[in-house]
N, C-alpha and C positions, 0 to 999 in steps of 0.2 A: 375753052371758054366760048360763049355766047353772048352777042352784044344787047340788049334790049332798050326799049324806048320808051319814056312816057315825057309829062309837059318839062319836065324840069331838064332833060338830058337823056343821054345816054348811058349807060352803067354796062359792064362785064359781071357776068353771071359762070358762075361755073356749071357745065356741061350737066354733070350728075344730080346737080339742085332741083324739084319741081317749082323752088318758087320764083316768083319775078320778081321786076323792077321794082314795084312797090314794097313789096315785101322787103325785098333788100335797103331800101332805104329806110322803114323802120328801124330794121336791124340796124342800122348805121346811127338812126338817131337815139335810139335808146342806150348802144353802146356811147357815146356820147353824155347823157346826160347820167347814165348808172342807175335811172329810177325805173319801178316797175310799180304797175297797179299792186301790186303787194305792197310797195312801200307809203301807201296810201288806203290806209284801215280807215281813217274816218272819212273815205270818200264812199268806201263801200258800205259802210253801216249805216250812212248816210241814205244811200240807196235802199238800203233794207228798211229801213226804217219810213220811208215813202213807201214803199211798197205796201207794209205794215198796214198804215195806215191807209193808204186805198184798199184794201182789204177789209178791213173794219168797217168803212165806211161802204164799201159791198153789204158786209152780213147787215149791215144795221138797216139797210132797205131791203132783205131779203133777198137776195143775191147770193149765191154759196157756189163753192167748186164741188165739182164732182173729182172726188178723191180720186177714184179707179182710172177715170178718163184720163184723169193731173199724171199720174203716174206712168200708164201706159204711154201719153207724146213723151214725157222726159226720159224712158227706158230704150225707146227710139228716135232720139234727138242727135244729130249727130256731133252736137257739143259737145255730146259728152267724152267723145276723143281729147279733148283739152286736158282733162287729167292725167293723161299718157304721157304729156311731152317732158314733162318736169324728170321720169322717168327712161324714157325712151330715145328722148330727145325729138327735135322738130321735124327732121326726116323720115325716120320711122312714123310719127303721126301722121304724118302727109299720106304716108304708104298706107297705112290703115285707113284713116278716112277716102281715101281714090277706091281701096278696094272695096268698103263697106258702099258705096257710092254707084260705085260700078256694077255690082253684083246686085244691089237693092237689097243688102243687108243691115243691122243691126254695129255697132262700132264693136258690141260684146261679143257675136259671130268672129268678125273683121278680126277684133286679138287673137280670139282661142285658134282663128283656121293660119295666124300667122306666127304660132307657135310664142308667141310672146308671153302669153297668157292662159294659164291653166283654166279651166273652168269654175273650178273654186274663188279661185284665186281674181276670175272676171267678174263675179256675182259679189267678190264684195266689194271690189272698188271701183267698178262700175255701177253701183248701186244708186241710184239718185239723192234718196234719204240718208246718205252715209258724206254724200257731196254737199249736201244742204246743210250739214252741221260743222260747223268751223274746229270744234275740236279732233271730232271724229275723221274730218276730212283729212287735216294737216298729218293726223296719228296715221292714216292711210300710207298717205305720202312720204312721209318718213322711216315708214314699214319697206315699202316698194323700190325705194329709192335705194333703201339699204342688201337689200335682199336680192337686187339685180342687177348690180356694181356694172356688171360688166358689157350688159346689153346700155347702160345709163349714156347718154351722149354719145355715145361712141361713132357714131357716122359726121359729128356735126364738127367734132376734134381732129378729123383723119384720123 
């Protein structure tokens, strides 16, 4: 175990964990209250829905995205490792975002070189357009979730 500090205290961190003290007191408080931004749909569509409409209100003064450009940051974003954890668990995300990071790779690189992740199998659920649709995404994740039981949580359970 490893002691770490921030304003609130001290806290014990286990040795093999990358995360810190912050981190770990999320974790303390969400196990705590049992909610997760998933249990809160209409804070998110909320957001989408601002979004929306600052958009609209772009095109209507002439203002437009460049699709190709849109796609290319969010293909290399490294957000886009957030979809792994549900799968993989928090640990292993960490591991892939440190190495994608480190290497100045790609998160989609970062799976296939950590064997996690077929190449197929990275291109569709690391897809951006597959992430930005709520049915398609959830169908993703319950594909994944089901189909690699066994790498699933596994470092974060002992």
């Amino acid at each position: 175990m490893r002691n770490e500090k921030d304003a609130l205290g001290t806290l014990a961190l286990p040795d093999d964990v990358y995360y810190g003290v912050q981190t770990e007191r999320a974790r303390q408080n969400f196990a705590i209250s049992g909610l997760t931004i998933g249990d809160h749909s209409h804070f998110i569509w909320s957001l989408a829905a601002i979004k929306m409409a600052a958009a609209r209100a772009n095109q209507e003064i002439g203002i437009t995205a460049n699709r190709e450009v849109c796609l290319a940051h969010a293909k290399s974003s490294i957000a886009l490792v957030t979809i792994l954890s549900p799968i993989f668990g928090y640990q292993k995300t960490v591991e892939i975002a440190q190495h994608a990071l480190s290497e100045n790779k790609s998160i989609k690189a970062a799976a296939i070189e950590s064997g996690l992740l077929s190449n197929e199998e990275a291109d569709e659920l690391l897809n951006p357009m597959n992430l930005t649709h709520p049915v398609k995404c959830s169908t993703l994740l319950n594909h994944y979730t089901r189909l690699k039981p066994a790498q699933a949580v596994k470092s974060e359970k002992g």
